[in-house]
N, C-alpha and C positions, 0 to 999 in steps of 0.2 A: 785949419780951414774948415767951413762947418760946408756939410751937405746940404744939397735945395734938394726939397722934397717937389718933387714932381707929382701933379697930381693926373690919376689916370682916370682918362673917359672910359664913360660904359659903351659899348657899341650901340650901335643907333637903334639896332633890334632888340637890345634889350629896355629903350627908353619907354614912357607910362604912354608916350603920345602916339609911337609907333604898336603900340601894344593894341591902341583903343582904337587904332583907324583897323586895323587887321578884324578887333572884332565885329564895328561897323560894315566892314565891306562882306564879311561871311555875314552876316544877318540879314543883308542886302540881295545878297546872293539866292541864299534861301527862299527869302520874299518872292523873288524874280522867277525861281522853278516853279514855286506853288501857283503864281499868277500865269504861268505858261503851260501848266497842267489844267489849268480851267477852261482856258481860250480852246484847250484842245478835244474837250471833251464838250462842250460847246460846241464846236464845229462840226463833230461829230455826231451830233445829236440829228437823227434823221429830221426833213421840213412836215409840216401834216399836207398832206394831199388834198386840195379841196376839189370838189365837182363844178364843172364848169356848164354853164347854160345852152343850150341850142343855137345854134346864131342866126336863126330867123326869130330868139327873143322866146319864145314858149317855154313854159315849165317842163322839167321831165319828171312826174309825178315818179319812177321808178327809179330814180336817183337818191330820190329823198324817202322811200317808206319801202324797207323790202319785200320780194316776193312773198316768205313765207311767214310775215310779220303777222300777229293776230292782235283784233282789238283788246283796247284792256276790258277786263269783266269792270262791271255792272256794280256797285257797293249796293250788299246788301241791305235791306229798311231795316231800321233798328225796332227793336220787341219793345213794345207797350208792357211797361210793368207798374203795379200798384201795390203800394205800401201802404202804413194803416192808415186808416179814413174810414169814411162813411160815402157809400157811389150807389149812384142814381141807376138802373139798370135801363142799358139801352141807350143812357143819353150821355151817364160818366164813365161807363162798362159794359164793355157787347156782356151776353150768355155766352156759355161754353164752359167747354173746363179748361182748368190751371192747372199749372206746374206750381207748388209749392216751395219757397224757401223759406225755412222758419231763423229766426234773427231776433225773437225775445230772449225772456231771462230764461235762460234753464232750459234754450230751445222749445218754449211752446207758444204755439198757435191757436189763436181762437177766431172763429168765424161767424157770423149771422144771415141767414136769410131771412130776411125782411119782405111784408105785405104793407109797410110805408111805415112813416120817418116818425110818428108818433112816441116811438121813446117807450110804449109799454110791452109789456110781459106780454099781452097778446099780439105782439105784433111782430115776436119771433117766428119763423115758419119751422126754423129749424136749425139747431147750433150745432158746431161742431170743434173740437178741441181735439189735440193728438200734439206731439210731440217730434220733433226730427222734420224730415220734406216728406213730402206728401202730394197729391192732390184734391184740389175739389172744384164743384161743377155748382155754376149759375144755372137758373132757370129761366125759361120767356119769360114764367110767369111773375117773377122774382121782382119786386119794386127796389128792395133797395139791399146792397148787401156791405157787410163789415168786412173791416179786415184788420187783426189786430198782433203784434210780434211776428210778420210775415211778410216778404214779398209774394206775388203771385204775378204768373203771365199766360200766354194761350199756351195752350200744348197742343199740338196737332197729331192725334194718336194713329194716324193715318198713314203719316210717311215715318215715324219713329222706327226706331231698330231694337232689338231686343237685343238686350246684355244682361246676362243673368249673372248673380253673385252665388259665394260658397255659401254664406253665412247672412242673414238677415237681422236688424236690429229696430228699435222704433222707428216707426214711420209708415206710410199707407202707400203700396206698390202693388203698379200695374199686372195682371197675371197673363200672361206671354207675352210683356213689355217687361217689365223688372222681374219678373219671377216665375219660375218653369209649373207649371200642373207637377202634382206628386204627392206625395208623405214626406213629410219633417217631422224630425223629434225636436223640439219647445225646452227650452231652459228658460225656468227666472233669470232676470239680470238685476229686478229692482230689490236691493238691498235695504230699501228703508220701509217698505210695505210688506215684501216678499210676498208677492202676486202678482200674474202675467193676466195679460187680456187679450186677448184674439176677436177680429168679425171677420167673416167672408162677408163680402158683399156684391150686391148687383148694380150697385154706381157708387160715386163719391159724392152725391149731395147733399147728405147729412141728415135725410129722415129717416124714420123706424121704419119705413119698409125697405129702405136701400141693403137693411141685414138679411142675410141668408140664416147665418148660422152667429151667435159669438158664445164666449167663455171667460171666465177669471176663476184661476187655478192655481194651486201651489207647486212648488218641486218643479217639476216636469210632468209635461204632457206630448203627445200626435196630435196633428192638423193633416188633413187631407185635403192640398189645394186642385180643386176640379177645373177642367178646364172654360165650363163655361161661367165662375166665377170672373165678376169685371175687377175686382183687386179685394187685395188681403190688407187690414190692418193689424200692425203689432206694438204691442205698448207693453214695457216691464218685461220683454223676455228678448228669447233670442231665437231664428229657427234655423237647421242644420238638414240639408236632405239626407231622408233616411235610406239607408243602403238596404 
């Protein structure tokens, strides 16, 4: 007599369909703490407080701007500055003096003062050329002046502050605005001339009597900047206060 094979169910918990709702309903579940963590924190979340008006209707100016609120500042005017050209004095360029930026090749600057626009040799008043920032100074009398590998703008020597350096290198600085009264000992720096130049001067306008004193000298040399020199120019060297 032959055997029936009986065939044996799997329990219900182990079927694919019971398996897939179990992990539907955890995913579900999940879903449902995280959306109930939101609402809650949400709820939580303080309302903003607004200001309410008068009820006879008037503003209350001290609702809206606090006591010890100060206005904003002022923007300050932007600096008039001139790059190279050719300017009309007076009418493209007040007089005064400048702050120099130099921005040619090799860092240098050249300058002219002009007695008018005529293009000749005699209508220079007075040129000036230097190396690094600097200053120089317009005149009333001045018709027309150049400006060339340079920005310039006013400098007002008036309300400036003195900052003095260790070390000084090309460039034409103010004396008790860039640099202290005293004795410096003078190094060459120019490598391809090997010669330093120095002027004291009594202004920056660029004529022969604006010099006190100048030099060009090898090695090393002293400079004794005096207090009532109006600035030092240096070109090819270096100056170091002397101890």
């Amino acid at each position: 007599m032959e055997e029936k094979k009986v065939k044996v169910k799997k329990p219900f918990y182990k079927r694919w369909w019971f398996i897939l709702i179990v992990v539907f309903v955890v995913i579900s579940a999940i879903g449902s703490a995280g959306g109930g963590d939101e609402k809650k924190l949400d709820s939580s979340t303080p309302s903003q407080e607004t200001s309410s008006l008068p009820n006879d209707g008037s503003s209350d100016a001290t609702s809206e701007t606090p006591a010890d609120s100060e206005p904003a500042p002022s923007a300050e005017p932007d600096i008039v500055k001139f790059s190279d050209g050719l300017y009309k004095v007076g009418s493209d360029i007040p007089s005064g003096l400048y702050r120099v930026d130099t921005d040619g090749l090799m860092n240098l600057a050249y300058f002219e003062r002009l007695k008018d626009s005529n293009m000749n040799f005699d209508s220079i008043i007075s040129n000036i050329t230097f190396n690094n920032d600097g200053y120089v100074r317009i005149l009333d009398t001045d018709a027309f002046f150049k400006v060339q590998g340079a920005t310039i703008y006013p400098f007002d020597i008036d309300s400036a502050q003195p900052s003095f350096l260790d070390e000084y290198e090309d460039g034409i600085f103010l004396v008790g605005i860039d640099i202290a009264p005293g004795e410096y000992k003078v190094a060459v720096t120019d490598t391809l001339t090997g010669i330093g130049y120095l002027e004291r001067l009594n202004d920056v306008s660029g004529s022969f009597n604006s010099i006190i004193a100048n030099s060009a000298f090898e090695n090393q040399t002293y400079i004794t900047v005096d207090a009532s020199d109006f600035a030092i120019k240096v070109q090819g060297c270096k100056l170091t206060k002397s101890n």
